[in-house]
C-alpha atoms as an extended CHARMM CRD file, in Angstrom:
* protein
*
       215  EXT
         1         1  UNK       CA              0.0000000000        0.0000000000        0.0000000000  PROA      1               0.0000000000
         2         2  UNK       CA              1.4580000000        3.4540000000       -1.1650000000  PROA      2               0.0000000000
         3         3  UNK       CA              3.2290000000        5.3190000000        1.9910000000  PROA      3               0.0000000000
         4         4  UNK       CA              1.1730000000        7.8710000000        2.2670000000  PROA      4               0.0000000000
         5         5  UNK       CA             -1.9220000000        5.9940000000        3.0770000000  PROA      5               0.0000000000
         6         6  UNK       CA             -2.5470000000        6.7840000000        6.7240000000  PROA      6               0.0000000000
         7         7  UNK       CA             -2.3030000000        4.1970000000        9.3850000000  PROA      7               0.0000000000
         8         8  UNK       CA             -5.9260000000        4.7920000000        9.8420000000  PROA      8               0.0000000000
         9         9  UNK       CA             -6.9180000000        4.4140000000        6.2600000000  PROA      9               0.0000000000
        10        10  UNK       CA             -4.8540000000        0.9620000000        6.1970000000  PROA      10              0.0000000000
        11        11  UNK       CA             -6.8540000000       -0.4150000000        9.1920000000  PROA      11              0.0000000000
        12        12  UNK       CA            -10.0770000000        0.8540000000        7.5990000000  PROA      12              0.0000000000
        13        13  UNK       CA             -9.4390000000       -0.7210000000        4.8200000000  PROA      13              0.0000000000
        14        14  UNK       CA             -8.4500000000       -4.3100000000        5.7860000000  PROA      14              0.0000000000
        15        15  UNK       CA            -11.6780000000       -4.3550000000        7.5370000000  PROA      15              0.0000000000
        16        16  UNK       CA            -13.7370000000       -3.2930000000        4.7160000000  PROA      16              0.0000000000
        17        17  UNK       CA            -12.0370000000       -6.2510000000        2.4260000000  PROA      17              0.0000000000
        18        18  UNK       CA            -12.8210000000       -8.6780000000        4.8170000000  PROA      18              0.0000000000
        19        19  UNK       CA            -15.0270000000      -11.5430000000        2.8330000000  PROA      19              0.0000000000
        20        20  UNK       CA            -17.1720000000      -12.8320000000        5.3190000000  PROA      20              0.0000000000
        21        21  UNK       CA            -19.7840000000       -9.9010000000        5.1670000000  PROA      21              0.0000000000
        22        22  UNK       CA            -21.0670000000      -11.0890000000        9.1210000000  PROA      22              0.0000000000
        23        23  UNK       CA            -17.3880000000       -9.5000000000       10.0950000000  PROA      23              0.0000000000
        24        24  UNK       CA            -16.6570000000       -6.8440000000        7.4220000000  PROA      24              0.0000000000
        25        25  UNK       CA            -17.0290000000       -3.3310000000        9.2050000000  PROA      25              0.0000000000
        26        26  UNK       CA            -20.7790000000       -1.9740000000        9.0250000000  PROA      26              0.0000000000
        27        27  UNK       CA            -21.5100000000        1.7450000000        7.9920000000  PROA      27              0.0000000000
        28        28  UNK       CA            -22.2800000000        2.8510000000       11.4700000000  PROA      28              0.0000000000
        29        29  UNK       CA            -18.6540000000        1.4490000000       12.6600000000  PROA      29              0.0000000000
        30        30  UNK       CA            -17.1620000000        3.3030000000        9.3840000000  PROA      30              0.0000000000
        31        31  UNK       CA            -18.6790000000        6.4420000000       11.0200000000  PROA      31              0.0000000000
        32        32  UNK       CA            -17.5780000000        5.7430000000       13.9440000000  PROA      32              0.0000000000
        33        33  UNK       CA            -13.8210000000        5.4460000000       12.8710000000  PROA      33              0.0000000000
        34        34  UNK       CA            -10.7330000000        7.9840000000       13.5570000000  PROA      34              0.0000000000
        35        35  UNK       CA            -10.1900000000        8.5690000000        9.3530000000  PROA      35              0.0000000000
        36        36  UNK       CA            -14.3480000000        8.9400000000        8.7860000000  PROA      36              0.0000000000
        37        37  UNK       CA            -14.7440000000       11.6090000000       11.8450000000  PROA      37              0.0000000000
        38        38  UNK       CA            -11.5340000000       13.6680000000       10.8650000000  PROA      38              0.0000000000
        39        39  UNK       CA            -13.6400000000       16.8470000000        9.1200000000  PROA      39              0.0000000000
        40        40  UNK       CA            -16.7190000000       15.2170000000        9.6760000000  PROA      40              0.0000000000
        41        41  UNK       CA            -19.6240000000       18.0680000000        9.9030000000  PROA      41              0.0000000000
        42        42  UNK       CA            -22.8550000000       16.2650000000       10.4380000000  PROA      42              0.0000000000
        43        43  UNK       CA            -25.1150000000       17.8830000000        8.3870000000  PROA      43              0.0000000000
        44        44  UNK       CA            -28.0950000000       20.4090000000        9.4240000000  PROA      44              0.0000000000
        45        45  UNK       CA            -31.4070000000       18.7160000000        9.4870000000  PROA      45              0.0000000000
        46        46  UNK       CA            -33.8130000000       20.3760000000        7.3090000000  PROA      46              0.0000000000
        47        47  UNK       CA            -37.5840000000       20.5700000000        6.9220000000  PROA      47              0.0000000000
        48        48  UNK       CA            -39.0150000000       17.5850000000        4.6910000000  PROA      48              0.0000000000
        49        49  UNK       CA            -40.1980000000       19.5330000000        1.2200000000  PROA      49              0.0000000000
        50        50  UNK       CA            -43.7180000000       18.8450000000        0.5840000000  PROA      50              0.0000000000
        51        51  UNK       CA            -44.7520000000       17.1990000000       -2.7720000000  PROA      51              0.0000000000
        52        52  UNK       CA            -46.2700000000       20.8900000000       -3.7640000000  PROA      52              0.0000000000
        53        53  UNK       CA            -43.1280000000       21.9970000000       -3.4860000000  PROA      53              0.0000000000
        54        54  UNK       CA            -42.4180000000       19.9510000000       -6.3040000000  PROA      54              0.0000000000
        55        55  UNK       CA            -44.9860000000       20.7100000000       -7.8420000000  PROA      55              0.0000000000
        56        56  UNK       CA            -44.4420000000       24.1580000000       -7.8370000000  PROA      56              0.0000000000
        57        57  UNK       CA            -40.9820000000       24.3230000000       -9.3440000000  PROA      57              0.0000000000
        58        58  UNK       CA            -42.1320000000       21.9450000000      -11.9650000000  PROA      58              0.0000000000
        59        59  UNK       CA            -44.2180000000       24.1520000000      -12.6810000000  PROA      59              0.0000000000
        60        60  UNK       CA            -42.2790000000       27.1400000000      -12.4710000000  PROA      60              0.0000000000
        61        61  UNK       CA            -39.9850000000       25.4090000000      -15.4330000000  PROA      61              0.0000000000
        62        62  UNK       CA            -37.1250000000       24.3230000000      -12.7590000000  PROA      62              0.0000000000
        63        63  UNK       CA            -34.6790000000       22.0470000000      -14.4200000000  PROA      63              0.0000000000
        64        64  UNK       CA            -31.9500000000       20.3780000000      -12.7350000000  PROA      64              0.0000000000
        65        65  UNK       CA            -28.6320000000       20.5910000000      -14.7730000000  PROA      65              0.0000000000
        66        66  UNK       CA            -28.1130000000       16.8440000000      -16.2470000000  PROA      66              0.0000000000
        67        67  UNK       CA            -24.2220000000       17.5940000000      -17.7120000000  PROA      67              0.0000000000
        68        68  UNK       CA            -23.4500000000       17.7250000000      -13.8350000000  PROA      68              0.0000000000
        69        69  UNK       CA            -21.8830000000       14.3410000000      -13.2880000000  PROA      69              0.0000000000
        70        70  UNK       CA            -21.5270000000       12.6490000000       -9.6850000000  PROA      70              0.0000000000
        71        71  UNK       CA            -18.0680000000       13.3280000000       -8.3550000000  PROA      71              0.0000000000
        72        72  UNK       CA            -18.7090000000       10.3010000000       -5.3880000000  PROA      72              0.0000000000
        73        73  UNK       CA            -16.8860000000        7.2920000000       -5.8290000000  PROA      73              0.0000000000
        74        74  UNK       CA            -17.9610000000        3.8460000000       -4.2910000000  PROA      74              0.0000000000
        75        75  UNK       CA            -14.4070000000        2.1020000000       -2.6380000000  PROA      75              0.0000000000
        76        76  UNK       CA            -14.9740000000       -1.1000000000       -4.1600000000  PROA      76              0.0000000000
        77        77  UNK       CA            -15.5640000000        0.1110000000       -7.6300000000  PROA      77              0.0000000000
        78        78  UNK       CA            -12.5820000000        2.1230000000       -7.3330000000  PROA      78              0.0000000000
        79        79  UNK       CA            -10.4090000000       -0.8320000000       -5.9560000000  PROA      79              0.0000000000
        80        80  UNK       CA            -11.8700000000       -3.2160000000       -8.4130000000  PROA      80              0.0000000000
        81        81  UNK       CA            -11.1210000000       -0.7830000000      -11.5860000000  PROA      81              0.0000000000
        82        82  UNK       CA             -8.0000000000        0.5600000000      -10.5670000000  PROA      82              0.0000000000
        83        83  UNK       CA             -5.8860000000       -2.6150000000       -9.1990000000  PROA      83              0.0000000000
        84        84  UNK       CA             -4.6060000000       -4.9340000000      -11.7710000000  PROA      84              0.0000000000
        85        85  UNK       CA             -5.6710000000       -8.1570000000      -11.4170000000  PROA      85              0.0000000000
        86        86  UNK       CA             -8.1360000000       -7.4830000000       -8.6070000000  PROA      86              0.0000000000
        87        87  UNK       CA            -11.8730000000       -7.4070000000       -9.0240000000  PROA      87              0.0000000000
        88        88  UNK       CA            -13.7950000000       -7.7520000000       -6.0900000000  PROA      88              0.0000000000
        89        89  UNK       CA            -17.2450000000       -6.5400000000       -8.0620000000  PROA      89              0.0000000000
        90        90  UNK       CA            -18.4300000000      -10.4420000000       -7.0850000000  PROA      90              0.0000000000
        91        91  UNK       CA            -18.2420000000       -9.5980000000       -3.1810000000  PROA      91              0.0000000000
        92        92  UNK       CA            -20.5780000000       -6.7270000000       -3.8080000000  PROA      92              0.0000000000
        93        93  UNK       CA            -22.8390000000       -7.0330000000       -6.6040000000  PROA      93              0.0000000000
        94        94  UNK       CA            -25.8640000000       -9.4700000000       -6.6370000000  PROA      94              0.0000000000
        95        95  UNK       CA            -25.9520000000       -9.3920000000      -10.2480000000  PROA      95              0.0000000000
        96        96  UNK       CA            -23.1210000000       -9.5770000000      -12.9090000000  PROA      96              0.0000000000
        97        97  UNK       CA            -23.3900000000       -7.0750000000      -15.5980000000  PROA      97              0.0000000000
        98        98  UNK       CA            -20.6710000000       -7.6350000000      -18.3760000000  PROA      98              0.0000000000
        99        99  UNK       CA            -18.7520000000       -4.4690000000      -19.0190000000  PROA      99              0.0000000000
       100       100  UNK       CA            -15.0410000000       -3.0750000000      -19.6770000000  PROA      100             0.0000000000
       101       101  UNK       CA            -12.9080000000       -0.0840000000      -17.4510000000  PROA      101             0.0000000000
       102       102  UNK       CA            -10.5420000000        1.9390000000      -18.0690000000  PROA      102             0.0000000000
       103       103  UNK       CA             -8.9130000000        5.2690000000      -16.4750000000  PROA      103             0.0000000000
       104       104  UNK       CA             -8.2800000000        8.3480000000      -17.7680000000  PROA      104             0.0000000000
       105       105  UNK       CA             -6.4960000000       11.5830000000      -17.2230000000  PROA      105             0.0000000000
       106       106  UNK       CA             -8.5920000000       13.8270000000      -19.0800000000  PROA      106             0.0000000000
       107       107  UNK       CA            -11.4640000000       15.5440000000      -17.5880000000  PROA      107             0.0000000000
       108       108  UNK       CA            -14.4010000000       13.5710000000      -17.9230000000  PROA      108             0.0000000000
       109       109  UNK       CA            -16.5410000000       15.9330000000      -20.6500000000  PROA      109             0.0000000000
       110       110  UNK       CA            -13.7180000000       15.4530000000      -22.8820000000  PROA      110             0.0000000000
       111       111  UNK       CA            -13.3740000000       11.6230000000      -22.6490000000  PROA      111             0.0000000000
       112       112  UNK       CA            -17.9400000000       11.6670000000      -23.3080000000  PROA      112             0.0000000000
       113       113  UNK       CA            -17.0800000000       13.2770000000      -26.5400000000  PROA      113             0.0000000000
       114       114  UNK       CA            -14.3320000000       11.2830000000      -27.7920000000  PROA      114             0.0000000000
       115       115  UNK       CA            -16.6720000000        8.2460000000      -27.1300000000  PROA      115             0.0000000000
       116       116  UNK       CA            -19.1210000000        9.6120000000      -28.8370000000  PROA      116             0.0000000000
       117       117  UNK       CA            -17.0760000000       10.5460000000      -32.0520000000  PROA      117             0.0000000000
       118       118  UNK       CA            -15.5550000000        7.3460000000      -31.9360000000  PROA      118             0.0000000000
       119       119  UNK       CA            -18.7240000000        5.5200000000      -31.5870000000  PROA      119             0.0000000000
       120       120  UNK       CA            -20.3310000000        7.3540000000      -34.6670000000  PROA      120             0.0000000000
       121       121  UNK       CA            -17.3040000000        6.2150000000      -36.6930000000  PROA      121             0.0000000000
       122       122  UNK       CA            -17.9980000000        3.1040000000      -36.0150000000  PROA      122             0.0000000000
       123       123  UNK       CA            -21.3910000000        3.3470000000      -37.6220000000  PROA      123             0.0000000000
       124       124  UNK       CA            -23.1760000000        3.4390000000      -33.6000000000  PROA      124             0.0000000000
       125       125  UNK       CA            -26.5320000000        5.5760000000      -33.5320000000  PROA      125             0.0000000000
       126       126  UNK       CA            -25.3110000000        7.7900000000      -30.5180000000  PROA      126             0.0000000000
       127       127  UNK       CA            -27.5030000000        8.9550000000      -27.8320000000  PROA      127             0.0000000000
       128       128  UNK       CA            -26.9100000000       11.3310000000      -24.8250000000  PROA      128             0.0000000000
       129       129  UNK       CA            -27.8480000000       10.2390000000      -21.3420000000  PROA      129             0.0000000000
       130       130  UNK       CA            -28.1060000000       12.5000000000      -17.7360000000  PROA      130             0.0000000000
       131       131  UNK       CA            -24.4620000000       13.2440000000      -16.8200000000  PROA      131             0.0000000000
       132       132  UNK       CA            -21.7640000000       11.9270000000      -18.9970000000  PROA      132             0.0000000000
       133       133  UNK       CA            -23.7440000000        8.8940000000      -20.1620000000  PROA      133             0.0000000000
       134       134  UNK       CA            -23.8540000000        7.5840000000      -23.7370000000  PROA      134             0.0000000000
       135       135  UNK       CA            -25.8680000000        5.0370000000      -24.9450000000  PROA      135             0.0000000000
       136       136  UNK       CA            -24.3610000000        3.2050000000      -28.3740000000  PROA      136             0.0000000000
       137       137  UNK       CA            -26.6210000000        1.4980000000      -30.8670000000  PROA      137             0.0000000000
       138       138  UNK       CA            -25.8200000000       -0.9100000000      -33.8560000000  PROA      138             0.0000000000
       139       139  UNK       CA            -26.8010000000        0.1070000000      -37.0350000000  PROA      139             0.0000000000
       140       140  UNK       CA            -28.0020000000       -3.9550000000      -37.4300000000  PROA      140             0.0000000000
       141       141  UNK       CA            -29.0510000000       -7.0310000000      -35.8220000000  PROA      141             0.0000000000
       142       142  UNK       CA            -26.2810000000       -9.6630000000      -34.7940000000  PROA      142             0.0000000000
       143       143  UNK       CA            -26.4950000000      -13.0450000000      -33.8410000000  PROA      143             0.0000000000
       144       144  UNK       CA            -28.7000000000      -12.1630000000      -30.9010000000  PROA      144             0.0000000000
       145       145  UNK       CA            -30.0180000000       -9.2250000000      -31.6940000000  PROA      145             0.0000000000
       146       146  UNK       CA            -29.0780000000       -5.2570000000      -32.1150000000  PROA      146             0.0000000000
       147       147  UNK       CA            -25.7750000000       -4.5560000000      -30.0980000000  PROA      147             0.0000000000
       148       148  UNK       CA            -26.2920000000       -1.7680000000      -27.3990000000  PROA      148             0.0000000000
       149       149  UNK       CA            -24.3690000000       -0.9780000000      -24.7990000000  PROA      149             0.0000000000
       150       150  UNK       CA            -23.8090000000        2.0580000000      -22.6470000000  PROA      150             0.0000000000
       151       151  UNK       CA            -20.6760000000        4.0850000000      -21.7800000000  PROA      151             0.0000000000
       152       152  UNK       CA            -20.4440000000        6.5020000000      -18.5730000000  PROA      152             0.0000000000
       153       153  UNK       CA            -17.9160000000        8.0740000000      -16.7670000000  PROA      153             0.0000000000
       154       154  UNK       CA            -17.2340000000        9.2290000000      -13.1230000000  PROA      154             0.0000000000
       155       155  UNK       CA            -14.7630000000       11.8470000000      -12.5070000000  PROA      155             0.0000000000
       156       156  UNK       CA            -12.9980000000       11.0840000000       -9.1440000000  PROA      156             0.0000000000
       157       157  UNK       CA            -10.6940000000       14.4080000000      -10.0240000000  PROA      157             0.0000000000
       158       158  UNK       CA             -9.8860000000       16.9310000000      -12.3600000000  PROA      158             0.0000000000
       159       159  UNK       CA             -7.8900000000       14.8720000000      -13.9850000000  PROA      159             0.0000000000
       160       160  UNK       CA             -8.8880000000       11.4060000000      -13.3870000000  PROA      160             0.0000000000
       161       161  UNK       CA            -11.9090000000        9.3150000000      -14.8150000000  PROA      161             0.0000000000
       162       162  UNK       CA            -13.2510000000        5.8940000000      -14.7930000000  PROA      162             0.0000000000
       163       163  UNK       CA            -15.5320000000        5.3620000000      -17.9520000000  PROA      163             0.0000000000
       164       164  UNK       CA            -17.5410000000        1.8910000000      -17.9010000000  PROA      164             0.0000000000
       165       165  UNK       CA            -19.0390000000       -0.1100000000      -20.7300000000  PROA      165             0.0000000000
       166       166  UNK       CA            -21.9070000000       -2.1070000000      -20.4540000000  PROA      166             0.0000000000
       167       167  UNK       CA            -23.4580000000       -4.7230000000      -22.2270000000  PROA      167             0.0000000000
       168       168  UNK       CA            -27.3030000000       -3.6950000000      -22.3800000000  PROA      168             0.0000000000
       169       169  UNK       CA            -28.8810000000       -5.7690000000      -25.3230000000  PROA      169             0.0000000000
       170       170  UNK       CA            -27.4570000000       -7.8110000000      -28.2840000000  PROA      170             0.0000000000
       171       171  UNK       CA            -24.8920000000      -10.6750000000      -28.2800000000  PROA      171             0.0000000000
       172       172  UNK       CA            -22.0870000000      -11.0560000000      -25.8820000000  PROA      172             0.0000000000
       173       173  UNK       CA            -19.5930000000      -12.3670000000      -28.0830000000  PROA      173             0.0000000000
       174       174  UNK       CA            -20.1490000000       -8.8850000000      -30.0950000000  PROA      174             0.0000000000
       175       175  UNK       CA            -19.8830000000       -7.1700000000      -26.8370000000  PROA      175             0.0000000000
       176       176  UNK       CA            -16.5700000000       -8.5910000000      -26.0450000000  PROA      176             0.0000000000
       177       177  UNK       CA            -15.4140000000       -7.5600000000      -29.6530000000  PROA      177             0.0000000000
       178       178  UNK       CA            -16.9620000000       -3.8820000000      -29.3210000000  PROA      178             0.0000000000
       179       179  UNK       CA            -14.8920000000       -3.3140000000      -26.2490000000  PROA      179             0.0000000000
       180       180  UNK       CA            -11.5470000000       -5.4770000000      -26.8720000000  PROA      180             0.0000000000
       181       181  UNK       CA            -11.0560000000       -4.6010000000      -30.8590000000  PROA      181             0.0000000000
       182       182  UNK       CA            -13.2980000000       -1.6670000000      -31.6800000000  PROA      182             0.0000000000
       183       183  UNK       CA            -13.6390000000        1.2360000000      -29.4210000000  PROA      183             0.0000000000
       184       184  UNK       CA             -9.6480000000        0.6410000000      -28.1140000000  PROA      184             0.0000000000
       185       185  UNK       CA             -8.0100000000        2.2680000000      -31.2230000000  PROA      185             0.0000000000
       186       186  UNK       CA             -9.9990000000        5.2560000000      -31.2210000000  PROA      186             0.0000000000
       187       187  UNK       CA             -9.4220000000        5.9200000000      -27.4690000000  PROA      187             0.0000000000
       188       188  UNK       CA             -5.6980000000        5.3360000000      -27.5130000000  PROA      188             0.0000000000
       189       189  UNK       CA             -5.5720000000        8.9650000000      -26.8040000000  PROA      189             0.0000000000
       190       190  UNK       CA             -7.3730000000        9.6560000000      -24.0500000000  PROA      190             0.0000000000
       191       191  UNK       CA             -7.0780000000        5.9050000000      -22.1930000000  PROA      191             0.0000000000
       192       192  UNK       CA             -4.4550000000        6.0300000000      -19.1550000000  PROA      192             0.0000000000
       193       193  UNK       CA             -5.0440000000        2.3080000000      -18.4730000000  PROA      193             0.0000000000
       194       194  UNK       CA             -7.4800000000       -0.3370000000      -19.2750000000  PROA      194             0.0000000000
       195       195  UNK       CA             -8.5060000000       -2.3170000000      -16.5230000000  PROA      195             0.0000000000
       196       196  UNK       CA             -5.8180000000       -5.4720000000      -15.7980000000  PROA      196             0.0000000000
       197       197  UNK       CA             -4.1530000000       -4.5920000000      -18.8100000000  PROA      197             0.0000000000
       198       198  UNK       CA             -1.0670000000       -3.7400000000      -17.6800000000  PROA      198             0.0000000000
       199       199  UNK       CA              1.1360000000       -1.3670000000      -15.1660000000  PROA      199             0.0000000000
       200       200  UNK       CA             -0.4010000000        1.8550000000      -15.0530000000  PROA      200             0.0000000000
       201       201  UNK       CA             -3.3610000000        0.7360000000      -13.6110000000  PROA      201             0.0000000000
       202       202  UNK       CA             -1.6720000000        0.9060000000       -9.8680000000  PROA      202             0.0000000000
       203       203  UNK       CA             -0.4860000000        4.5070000000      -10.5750000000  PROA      203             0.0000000000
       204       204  UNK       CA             -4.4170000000        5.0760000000      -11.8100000000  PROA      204             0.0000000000
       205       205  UNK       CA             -5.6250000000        3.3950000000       -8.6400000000  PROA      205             0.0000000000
       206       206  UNK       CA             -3.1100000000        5.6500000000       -6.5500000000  PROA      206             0.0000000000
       207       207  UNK       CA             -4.0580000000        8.7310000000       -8.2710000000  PROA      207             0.0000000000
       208       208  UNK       CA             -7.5180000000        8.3230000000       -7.8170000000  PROA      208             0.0000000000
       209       209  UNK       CA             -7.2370000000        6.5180000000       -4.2590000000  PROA      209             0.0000000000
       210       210  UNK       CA             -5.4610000000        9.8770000000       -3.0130000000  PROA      210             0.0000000000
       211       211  UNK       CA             -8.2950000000       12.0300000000       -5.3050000000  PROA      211             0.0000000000
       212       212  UNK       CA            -10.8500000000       10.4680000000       -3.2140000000  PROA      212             0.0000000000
       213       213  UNK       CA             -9.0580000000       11.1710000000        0.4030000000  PROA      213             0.0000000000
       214       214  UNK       CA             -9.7830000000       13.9380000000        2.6920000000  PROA      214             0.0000000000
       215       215  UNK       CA             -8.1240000000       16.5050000000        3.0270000000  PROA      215             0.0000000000
């Protein structure tokens, strides 16, 4: 673990990897820990906002901004995409959804539009989701069907991203393709590391690790 990981942060973090989820630390013990209450402000409770509140800004034309992506990371996604050769998705996730990671040190916006010239080269009908979300449709039926499959990204920094492909509809075999042969060449220049591929994916996980500590 890099150096400057704090001897709190270590011990937090061997107990959140533990497997057996009966003795992996609970969120109220995370809260409870030295490294979660160092800055912690609980927040100010507020008055619930009735449903004609909502109402009313509908109403009034109120819009929330949907290019605003979530700068939150969850610690096992980050783990899982960032460490070579890990992927501890299984632990957490119920359900297995095939899809493809990869880092990247431009800002997030940037990387969205790439995909999205890249994937209308590739003949994809392109279409914009809330935050930097893309969804990528074949122009024809495969095997099993017409190939979708979305990208998104999370921006855990300025300069560090983790985009995520996933297999919505069509054939997996074409999915595999998509993401392994496809898409790659056209990203080359804005890809920092794909995930497991080789050794800048610890220096990703690093980077983002220490994006995603307090301050």
């Amino acid at each position: 673990m890099p150096p400057w990981v704090s001897g709190d942060a270590r011990r937090l973090i061997a107990r959140l990897l533990v497997v057996d989820p009966a003795k992996r630390i609970s969120i109220p013990e995370i809260m409870r820990t030295p490294w979660f209450r160092k800055g912690f402000v609980p927040p100010v409770p507020t008055s619930p906002v009735s449903p004609k509140k909502w109402e009313d800004d509908d109403a009034a034309g109120v819009v929330l901004d949907d290019t605003i992506s979530p700068r939150t990371c969850n610690a096992f996604q980050l783990i899982s995409s960032m460490s070579s050769g890990l992927d501890l998705s299984g632990m957490f996730e119920s359900e297995q959804k095939a899809a493809t990671v990869f880092t990247s040190r431009t800002p997030a916006a940037t990387v969205v539009e790439k995909l999205e010239a890249v994937g209308r080269a590739l003949g994809y009908t392109i279409t914009r989701g809330k935050g930097w979300k893309l969804r990528m449709e074949a122009a024809a039926d495969g095997p099993n069907g017409r190939l979708v499959v979305t990208a998104q990204a999370l921006e855990v920094a300025a300069d560090v991203a983790i985009v995520e492909f996933a297999h919505d509809a069509g054939d997996a075999l074409e999915f595999k393709k998509f993401c392994a042969e496809d898409v790659r060449p056209g990203l080359a220049d804005v890809v920092w590391a794909w995930q497991g591929d080789g050794p800048a994916a610890p220096n990703a996980a690093a980077a983002a690790t220490a994006a995603c500590a307090p301050p």
